[in-house]
N, C-alpha and C positions, 0 to 999 in steps of 0.2 A: 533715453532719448525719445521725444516725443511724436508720433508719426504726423506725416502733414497731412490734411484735409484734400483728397481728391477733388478740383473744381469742376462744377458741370455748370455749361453757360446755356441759357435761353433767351427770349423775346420777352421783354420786358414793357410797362414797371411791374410792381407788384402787384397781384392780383390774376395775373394774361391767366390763361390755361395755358402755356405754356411752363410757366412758371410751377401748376399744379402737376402736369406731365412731369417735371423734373424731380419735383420732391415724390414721386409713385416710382420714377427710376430708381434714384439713391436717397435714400434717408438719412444719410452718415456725411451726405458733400455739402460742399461749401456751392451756395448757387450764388451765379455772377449774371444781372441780366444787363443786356444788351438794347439798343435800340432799334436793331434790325434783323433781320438774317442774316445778312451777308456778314455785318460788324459780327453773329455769332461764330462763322464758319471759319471770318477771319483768326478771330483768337482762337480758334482750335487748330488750326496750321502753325499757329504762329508759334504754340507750344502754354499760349495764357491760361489753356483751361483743358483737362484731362476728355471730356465728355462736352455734345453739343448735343442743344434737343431740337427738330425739327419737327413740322405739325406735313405731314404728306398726301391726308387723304380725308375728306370729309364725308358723309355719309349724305349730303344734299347737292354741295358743290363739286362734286367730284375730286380732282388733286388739285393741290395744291402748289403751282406751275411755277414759283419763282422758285420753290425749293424742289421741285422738281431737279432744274436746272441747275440749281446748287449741287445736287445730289451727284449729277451726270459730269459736272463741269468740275467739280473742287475735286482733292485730295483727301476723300472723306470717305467713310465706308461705317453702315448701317449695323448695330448686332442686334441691337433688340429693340421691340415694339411696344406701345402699349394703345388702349382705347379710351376715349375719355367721354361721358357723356357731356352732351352738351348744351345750357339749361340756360338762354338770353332775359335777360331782362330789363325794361324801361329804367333808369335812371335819374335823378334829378337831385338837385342840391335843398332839400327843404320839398313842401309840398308846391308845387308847380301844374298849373292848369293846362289840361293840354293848349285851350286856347294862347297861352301866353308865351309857345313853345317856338321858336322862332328859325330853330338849326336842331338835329340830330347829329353826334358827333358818334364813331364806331370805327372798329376794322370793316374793310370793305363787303369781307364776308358775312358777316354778324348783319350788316346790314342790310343784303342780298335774301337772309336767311330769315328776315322780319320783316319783307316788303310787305308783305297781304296785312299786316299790323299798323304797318304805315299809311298805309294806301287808305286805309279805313280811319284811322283815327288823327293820321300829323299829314295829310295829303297835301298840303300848302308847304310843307317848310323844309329847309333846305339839307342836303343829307353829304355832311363830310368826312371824309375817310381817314382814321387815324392807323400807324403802325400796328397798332394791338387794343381790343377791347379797352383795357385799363388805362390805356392811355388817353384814352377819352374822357376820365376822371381832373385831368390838368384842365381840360376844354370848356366846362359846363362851367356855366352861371346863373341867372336870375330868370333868365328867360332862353337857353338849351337844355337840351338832357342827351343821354348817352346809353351805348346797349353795353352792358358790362356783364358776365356770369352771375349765376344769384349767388355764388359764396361769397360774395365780394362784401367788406361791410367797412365802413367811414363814421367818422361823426360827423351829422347833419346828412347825410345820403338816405335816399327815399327810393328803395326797389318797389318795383308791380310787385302785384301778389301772384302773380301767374308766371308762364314762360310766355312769351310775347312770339317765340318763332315760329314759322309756317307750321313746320313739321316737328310735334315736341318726342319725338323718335328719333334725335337729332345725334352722332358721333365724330369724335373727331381723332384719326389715327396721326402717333408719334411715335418718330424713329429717334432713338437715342445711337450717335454718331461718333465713332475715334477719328484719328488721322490717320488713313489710308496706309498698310504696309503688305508687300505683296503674301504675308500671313495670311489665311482665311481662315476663321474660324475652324475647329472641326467635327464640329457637329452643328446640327440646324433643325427647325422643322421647315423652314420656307427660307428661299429662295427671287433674290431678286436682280432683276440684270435690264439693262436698256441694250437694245438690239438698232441697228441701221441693216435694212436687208438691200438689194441689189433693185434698181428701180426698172422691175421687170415682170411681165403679170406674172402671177402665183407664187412670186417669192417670199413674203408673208406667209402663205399656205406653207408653203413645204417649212418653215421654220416653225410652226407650230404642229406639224405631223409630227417633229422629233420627238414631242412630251409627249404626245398622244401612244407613240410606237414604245415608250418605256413606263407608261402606264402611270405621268407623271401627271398630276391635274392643276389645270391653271389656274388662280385663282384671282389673278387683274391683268388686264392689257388696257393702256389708254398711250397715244400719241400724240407727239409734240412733237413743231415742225425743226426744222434744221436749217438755221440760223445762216445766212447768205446763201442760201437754197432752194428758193422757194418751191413750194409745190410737194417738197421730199421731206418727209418725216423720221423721226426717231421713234423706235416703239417702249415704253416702259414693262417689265411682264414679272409677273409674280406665279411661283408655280410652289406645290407644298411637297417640301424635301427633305433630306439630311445630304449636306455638304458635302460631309465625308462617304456616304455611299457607295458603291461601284456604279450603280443606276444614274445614278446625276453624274456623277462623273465622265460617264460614255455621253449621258446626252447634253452637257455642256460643250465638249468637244466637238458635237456633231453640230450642236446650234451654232458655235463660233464658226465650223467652217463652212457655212451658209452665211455669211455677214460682211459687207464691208467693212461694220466695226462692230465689237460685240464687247462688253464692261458689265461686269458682276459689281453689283452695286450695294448689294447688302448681302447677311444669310444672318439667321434670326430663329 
């Protein structure tokens, strides 16, 4: 009997770095790409696709906030990570003048991450946001171009010779994602959980003494506000552990019961 092909869904088409993150997770599945997040996160609940790959944290733009929010909000839970360099480059179907360039078409970030390229060389023309780098390859014609990764390759497509981004020290971290079971992994080296503390001074402080008191080191915090709340945030925190520990153990208990809500989000 033949065994079936584990599927692991990403942000599509071909080409995203997403799609690259997925084939560095599994080399052995079947990849299914999606047009969006959400459409990916959906078919991972829904039972479509065994693995989801989510892009969490970029080394220029900070996180990565709608999947943040996926993260916090769906029935999904993180085991493993990976990093992926990240290498922009100008686009164009044929050789095209920048004078004759009329639109930039890119993910919003791609294109946040190549303003100072813009600003000097396409400063006139107009800069549209597509789901996914590669997706920007449906968009170009005679007179746009598009920011796509340099492994990218087409017939008729014309890459820069360079990286075009601000900062060519550029990363982009991805959590590879199952559907959520109250299982945890049991073993880890990091640790991740979104915290809501009590909107009261120093209660942040004393939720971050826990790690400090078990000699556990944090290695992100960034917040996101909390959705019909304004003003009150959620915290996202990353700290370097093993799951199964007695040490993490005591000090997850001790962070949850400092929280109005406290959600282990991944262990990796």
């Amino acid at each position: 009997m033949q065994n079936t092909l584990q599927k692991i869904g990403c942000l599509g088409p071909q080409g995203s770095y997403s799609q690259l993150a997925a084939m560095k997770f599994c080399d052995n599945c079947e990849i299914l790409l999606f047009g969006s997040f959400p459409a990916v996160v959906s078919a991972l609940i829904s039972g479509e696709i065994d693995f989801a790959v989510l892009p969490i944290e970029n080394s220029i733009q900070g996180g990565v906030l709608q999947n943040l929010d996926l993260l916090d909000g769906q029935e999904i839970f993180a085991v493993k990570e990976c990093v992926l360099p990240i290498d922009h480059r100008l686009v164009t179907r044929g050789h095209v003048p920048y004078e004759r360039i009329k639109c930039v078409y890119s993910h919003e970030q791609a294109i946040g991450q190549c303003s100072e390229f813009l600003e000097r060389n396409l400063p006139e023309v107009r800069r549209i946001f597509t789901q996914s780098t590669a997706e920007c390859l449906e968009k170009i014609g005679a007179d746009s171009a598009g920011i796509v990764g340099g492994h990218v390759r087409g017939e008729g497509l014309v890459l820069s010779d360079e990286n075009i981004a601000n900062e060519k020290n550029n990363f982009t971290r991805f959590m590879l994602c199952v559907k959520r079971t109250d299982i945890l992994p049991q073993h880890s080296d990091m640790v991740f959980f979104c915290a809501v503390c009590a909107h009261k001074p120093g209660a942040l402080a004393e939720l971050l003494r826990v790690f400090e008191k078990h000699g556990l080191n944090l290695t992100r915090i960034e917040s996101r506000p909390i959705p019909q709340s304004f003003g009150e945030y959620r915290f996202f925190i990353e700290f370097a552990g093993d799951i199964g520990s007695v040490t993490v153990s005591k000090a997850i208990l001790e962070a949850e019961s400092l929280c109005m809500r406290f959600r282990i989000l991944g262990a990796y």
